[in-house]
Every structure is written in structure tokens, then in C-alpha cells.
C-alpha positions as CSV (number, residue, x, y, z in Angstrom):
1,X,45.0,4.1,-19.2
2,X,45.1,3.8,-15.4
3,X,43.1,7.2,-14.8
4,X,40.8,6.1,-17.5
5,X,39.6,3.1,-16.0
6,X,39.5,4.9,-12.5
7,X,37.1,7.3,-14.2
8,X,35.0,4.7,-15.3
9,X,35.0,2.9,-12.0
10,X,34.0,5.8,-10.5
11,X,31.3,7.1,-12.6
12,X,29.7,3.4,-12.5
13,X,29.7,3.5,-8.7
14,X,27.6,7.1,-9.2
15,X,25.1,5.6,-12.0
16,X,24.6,2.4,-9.7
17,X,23.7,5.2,-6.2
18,X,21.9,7.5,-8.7
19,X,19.5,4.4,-9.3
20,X,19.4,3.6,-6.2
21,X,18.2,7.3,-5.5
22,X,16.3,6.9,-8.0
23,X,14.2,3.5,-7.3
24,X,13.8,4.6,-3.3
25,X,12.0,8.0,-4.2
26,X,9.8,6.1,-6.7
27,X,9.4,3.7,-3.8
28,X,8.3,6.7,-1.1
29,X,6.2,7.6,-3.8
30,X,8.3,11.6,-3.5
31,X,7.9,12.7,-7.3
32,X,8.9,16.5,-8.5
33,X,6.7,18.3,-8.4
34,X,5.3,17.0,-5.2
35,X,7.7,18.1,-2.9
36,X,7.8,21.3,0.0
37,X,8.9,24.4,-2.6
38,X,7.5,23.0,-5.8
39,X,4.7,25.3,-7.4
40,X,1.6,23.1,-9.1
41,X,-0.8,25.7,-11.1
42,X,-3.9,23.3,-12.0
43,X,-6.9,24.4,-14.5
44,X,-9.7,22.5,-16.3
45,X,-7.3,20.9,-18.6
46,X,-3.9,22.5,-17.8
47,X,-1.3,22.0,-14.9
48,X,2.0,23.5,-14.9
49,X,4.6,22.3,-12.1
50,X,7.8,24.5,-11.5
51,X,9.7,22.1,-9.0
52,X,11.7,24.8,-7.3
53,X,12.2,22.6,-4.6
54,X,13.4,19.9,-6.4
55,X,15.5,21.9,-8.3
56,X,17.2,23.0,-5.2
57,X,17.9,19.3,-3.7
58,X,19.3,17.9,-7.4
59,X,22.0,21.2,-7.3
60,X,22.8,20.4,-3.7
61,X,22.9,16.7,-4.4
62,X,25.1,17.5,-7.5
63,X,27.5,19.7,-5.9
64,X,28.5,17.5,-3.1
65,X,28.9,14.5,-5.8
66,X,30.9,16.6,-8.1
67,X,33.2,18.1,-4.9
68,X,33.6,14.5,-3.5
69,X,34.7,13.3,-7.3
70,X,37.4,16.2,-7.7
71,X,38.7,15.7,-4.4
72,X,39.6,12.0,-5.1
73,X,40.5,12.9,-9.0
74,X,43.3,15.0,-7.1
75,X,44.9,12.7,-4.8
């Protein structure tokens, strides 16, 4: 039951800096699809985004959350 609720502690702590994250880009007013790398294709009544850049930051973000939640998972 210990590691349980350590699991939980610790994915709270990640939900309550991914809002965090979350409210501060709303705030800078930085959505995908407007950042450097992200592709924006607009017609007459069309517009495609592919946020490759983005993309990019959530996997980078991701992996160093991930890494940092294994490493404490195995102490």
C-alpha cells in the first residue's frame, strides 16, 4: 500500500505542474500551433496546423518527467 500511495503523491504533484504549465502558456498567450517549427497551411475556408514544434517540446518535456519519475520509483 506504501508504493501505491507514493504513486499517487507523485502523479498529483505532476497533474498540479502540468496545470501550472498549462495556465502560464495560456497566460503568454504561446498556443500550438503558434510556436517556431509549427507549419500553419491557411485557405479561404481551410487551415491545417502540424505543430512540429510543439510536438518536439511535449516529447522533450515528457521524457525528462518520465526519467526523473523512474529514477525516484527506484530508490
Amino acid at each position: 500500500m506504501f508504493s501505491f500511495a507514493r504513486l499517487l503523491v507523485i502523479m498529483g504533484i505532476i497533474l498540479i505542474i502540468a496545470g501550472g504549465l498549462i495556465y502560464l502558456v495560456a497566460r503568454l498567450g504561446s498556443l500550438p500551433g503558434r510556436l517556431p517549427g509549427d507549419i500553419r497551411i491557411e485557405r479561404n475556408n481551410l487551415t491545417c496546423v502540424f505543430a512540429l514544434g510543439a510536438s518536439i517540446l511535449l516529447s522533450i518535456i515528457l521524457t525528462v518527467i518520465l526519467n526523473i519519475i523512474i529514477r525516484i520509483l527506484n530508490k
